[in-house]
C-alpha positions in Angstrom: 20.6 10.3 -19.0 22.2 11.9 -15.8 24.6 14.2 -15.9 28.4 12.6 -14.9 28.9 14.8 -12.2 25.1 13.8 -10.3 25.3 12.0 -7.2 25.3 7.9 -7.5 22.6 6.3 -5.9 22.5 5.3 -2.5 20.3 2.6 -1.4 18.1 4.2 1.9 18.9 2.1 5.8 15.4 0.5 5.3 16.3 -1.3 1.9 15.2 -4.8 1.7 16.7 -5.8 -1.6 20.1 -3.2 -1.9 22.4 -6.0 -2.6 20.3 -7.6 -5.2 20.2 -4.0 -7.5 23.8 -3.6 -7.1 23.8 -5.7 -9.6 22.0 -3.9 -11.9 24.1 -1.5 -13.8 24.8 1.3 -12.0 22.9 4.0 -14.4 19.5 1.7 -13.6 19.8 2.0 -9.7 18.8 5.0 -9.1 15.8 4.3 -11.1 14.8 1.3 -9.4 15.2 3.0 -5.9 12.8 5.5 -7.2 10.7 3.0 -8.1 11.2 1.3 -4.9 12.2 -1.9 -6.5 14.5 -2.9 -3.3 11.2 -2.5 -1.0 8.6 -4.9 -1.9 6.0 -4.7 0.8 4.6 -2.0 -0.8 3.5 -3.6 -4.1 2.4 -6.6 -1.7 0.1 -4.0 0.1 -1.3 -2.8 -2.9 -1.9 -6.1 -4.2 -3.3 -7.9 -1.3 -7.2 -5.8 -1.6 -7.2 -6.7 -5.3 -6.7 -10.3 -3.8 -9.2 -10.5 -1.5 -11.7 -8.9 -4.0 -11.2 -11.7 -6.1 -11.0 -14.4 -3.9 -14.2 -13.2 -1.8 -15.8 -12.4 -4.9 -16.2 -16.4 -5.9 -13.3 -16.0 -8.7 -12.0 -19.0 -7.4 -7.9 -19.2 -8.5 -8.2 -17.3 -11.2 -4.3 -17.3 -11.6 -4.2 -15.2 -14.8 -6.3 -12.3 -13.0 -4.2 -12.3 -9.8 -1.5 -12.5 -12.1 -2.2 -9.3 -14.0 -3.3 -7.5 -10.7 -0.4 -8.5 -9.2 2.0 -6.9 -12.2 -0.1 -4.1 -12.3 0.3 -3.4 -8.5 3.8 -3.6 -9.0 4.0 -1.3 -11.8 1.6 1.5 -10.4 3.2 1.1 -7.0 6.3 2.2 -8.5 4.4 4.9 -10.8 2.9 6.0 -7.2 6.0 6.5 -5.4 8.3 8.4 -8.2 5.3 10.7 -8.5 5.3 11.1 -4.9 9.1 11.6 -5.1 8.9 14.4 -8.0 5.9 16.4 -5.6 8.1 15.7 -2.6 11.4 16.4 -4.0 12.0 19.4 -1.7 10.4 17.8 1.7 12.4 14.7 1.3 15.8 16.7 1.2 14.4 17.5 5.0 14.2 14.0 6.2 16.9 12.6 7.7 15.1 9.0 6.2 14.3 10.2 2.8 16.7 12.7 2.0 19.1 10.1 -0.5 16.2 9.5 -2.1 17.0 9.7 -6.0 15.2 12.9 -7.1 15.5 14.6 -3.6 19.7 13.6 -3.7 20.1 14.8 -7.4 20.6 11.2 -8.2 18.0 11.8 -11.1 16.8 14.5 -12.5 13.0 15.6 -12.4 12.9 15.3 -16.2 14.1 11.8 -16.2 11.7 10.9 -13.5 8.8 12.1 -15.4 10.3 9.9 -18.1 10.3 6.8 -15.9 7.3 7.6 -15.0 5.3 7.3 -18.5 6.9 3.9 -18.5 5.8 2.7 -15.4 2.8 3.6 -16.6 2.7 2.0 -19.7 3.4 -1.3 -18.0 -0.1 -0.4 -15.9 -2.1 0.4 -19.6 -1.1 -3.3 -20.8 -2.8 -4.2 -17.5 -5.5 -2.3 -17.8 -6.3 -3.7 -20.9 -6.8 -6.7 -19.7 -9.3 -6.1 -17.6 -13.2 -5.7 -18.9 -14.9 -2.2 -19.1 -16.7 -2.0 -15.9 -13.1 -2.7 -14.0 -11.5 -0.6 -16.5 -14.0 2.2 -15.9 -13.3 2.0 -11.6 -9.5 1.7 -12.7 -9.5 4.9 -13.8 -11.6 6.6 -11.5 -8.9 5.7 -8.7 -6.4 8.2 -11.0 -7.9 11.6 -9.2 -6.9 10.4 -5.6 -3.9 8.8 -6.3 -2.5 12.1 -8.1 -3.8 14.5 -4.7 -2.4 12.1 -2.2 0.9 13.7 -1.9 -0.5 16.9 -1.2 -2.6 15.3 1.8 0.2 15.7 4.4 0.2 19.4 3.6 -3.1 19.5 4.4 -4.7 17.3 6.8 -3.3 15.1 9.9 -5.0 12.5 8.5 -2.8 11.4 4.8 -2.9 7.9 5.9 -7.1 7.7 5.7 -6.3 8.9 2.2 -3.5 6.7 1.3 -6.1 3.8 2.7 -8.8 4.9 0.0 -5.5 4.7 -2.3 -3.9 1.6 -1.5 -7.2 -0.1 -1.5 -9.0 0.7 -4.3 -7.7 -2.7 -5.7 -10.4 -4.0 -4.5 -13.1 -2.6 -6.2 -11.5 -3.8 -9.5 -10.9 -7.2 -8.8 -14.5 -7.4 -7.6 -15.9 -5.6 -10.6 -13.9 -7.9 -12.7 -16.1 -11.1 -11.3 -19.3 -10.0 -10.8 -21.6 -6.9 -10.3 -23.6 -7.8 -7.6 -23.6 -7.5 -3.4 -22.4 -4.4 -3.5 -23.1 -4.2 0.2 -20.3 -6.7 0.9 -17.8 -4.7 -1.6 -18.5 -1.9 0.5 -17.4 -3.2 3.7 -14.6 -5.1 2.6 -13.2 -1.8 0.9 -13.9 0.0 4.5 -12.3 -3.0 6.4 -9.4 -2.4 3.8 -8.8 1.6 4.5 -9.3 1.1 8.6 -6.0 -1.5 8.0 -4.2 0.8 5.8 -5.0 3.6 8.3 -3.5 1.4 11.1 -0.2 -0.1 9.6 0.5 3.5 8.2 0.5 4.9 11.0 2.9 2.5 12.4 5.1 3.3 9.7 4.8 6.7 10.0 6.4 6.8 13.7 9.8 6.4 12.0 9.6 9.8 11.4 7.9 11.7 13.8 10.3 13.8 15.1 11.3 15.4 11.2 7.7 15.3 10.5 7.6 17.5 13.2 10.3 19.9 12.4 9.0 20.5 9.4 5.4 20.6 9.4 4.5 17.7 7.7 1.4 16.1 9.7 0.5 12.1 10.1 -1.5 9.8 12.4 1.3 9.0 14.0 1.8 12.8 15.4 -1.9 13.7 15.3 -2.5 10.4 18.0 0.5 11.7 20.1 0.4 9.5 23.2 -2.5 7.3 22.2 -1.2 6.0 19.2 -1.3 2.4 20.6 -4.7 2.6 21.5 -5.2 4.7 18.0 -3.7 1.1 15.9 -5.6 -1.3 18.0 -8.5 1.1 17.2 -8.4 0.9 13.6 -6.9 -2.8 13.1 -10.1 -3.5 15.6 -12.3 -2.0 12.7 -10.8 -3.3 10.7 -11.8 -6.6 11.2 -15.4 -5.5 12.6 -16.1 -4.4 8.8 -14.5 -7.9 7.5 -16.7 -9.8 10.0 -20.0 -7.6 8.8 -18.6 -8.4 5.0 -18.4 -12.3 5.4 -22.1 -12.7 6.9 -23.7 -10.5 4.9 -22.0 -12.7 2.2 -22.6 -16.3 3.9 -25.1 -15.4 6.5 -23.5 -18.1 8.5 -21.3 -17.1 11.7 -19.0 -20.0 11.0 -17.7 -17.9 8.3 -15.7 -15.6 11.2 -13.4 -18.5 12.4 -12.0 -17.9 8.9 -11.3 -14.4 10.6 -9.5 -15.6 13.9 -5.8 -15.5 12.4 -5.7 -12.1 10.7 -7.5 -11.0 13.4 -4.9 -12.7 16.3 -2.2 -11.4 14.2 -3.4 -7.5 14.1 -3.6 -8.0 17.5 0.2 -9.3 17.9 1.2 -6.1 16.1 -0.8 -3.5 18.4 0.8 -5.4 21.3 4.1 -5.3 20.6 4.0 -1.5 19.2 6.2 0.6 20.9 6.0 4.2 19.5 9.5 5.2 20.0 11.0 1.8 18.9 11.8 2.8 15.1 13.2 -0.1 14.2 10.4 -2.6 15.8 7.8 -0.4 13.8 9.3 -1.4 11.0 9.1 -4.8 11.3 5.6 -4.6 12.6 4.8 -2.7 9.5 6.6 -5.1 7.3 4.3 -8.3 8.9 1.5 -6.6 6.9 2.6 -8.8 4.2 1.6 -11.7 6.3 -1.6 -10.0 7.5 -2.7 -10.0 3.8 -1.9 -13.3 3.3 -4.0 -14.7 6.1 -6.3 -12.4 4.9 -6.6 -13.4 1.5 -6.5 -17.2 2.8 -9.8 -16.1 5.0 -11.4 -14.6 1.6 -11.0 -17.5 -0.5 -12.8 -20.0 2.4 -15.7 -18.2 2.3 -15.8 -16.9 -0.8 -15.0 -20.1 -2.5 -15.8 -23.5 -0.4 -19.1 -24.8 1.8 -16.7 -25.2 4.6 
């Protein structure tokens, strides 16, 4: 329980959702900004790989398992971001963006965090447990890189390649969790899956260039510099290369890329109308993602599970 005399809460400018968990009661609002509750493209970019994985796979609508992904994205989404926020604590005080975050503001403490954080991860066991041993077993080998991944922007001007291996590791559970074979295909769809990560991070990451700077925090978005249109295009571009090289070794039919055309038309929307110092466009641009995965996951299922 915060103390009475710790800041209240303050829902950040990019808040999708702040009027919906102003209804919660204000001691739970803090914890569900920390757990990034009132942004729900991120859980929706986590899921989508897990998606796809199934989907491609042959699983068919296998409601129950997208289901149970789907929660369990949610859940370790959140787990993901208040550990970030507890490594971070002091960098996010820094950025002009990030700074009312809860634990950076004082809004919670880092003990309570920790605390929400075994929870959120509780909700992600009762997943887990769903899932049979071979997923179970990949689960948990994704645990290493998720807990270094806030150290990467320390380290390398490249945390968004690691955030990719991150985000979509997904994938490699829901396919485990259908069948054991083509492993080839796997492959590339998990590559396909880190060159888009790479790409829309980046894009997010332009909102704050100019701190990142200041401070010494690297990114694509810096490390590409002028380029960083051509740098999108350039990873959204493989991107979909890998996808197309995932569905024919899967189908061995080229008929099975048309199923490609309208992610592939609407990556290339996005590196169009990029403009690198238009904060507020990136956003939305990085926000469409969620639609990306959709047509994505639409593009999975026809060739994973029709003659077409």
């Amino acid at each position: 329980m915060e103390s009475p005399s710790a800041p209240a809460a303050q829902a950040p400018p990019d808040s999708q959702h702040g009027a919906l968990l102003s209804l919660l009661p204000a001691a739970w609002q803090p914890y569900a900004l920390l757990a990034r509750l009132d942004r729900p493209i991120g859980w929706w970019l986590l899921f989508w790989p897990c998606a796809w994985a199934v989907l491609l796979a042959g699983g068919g609508l296998r409601w129950s398992l997208v289901a149970w992904l789907l929660i369990g994205a949610v859940a370790m989404r959140g787990a993901g971001c208040v550990y970030n926020d507890i490594v971070d604590r002091d960098l996010d005080a820094k950025v002009s963006r990030t700074a009312t975050r809860p634990v950076a503001s004082g809004a919670v403490s880092v003990r309570a965090a920790w605390i929400w954080l075994g929870a959120l991860l509780a909700v992600g066991l009762i997943v887990w447990l769903q899932l049979g041993w071979p997923a179970r077993f990949v689960a948990l080998a994704s645990l290493a890189p998720v807990a270094a991944y806030p150290f990467m922007k320390r380290i390398t001007w490249w945390p968004q390649a690691w955030l990719g291996i991150v985000f979509s590791w997904g994938a490699l559970v829901g396919w485990v969790e259908v069948r054991s074979d083509h492993l080839g295909v796997l492959a590339l769809l998990y590559a396909g899956s880190i060159a888009w990560v790479v790409a829309y991070d980046t894009i997010y990451a332009l909102q704050d260039r100019e701190d990142d700077a200041l401070i010494g925090i690297r990114s694509s978005a810096l490390r590409m510099g002028a380029n960083v249109r051509f740098g999108v295009a350039l990873f959204y571009g493989a991107a979909i290369a890998l996808w197309s090289c995932a569905f024919l070794l899967l189908r061995r039919d080229p008929l099975a890329l048309l199923a490609l055309l309208p992610i592939a038309g609407h990556l290339a929307r996005q590196a169009i109308l990029l403009r690198p110092d238009d904060g507020a466009g990136a956003l939305t641009l990085f926000r469409s993602n969620r639609f990306a995965g959709l047509l994505m996951a639409m593009a999975c299922y026809v060739v994973g599970n029709t003659g077409f």
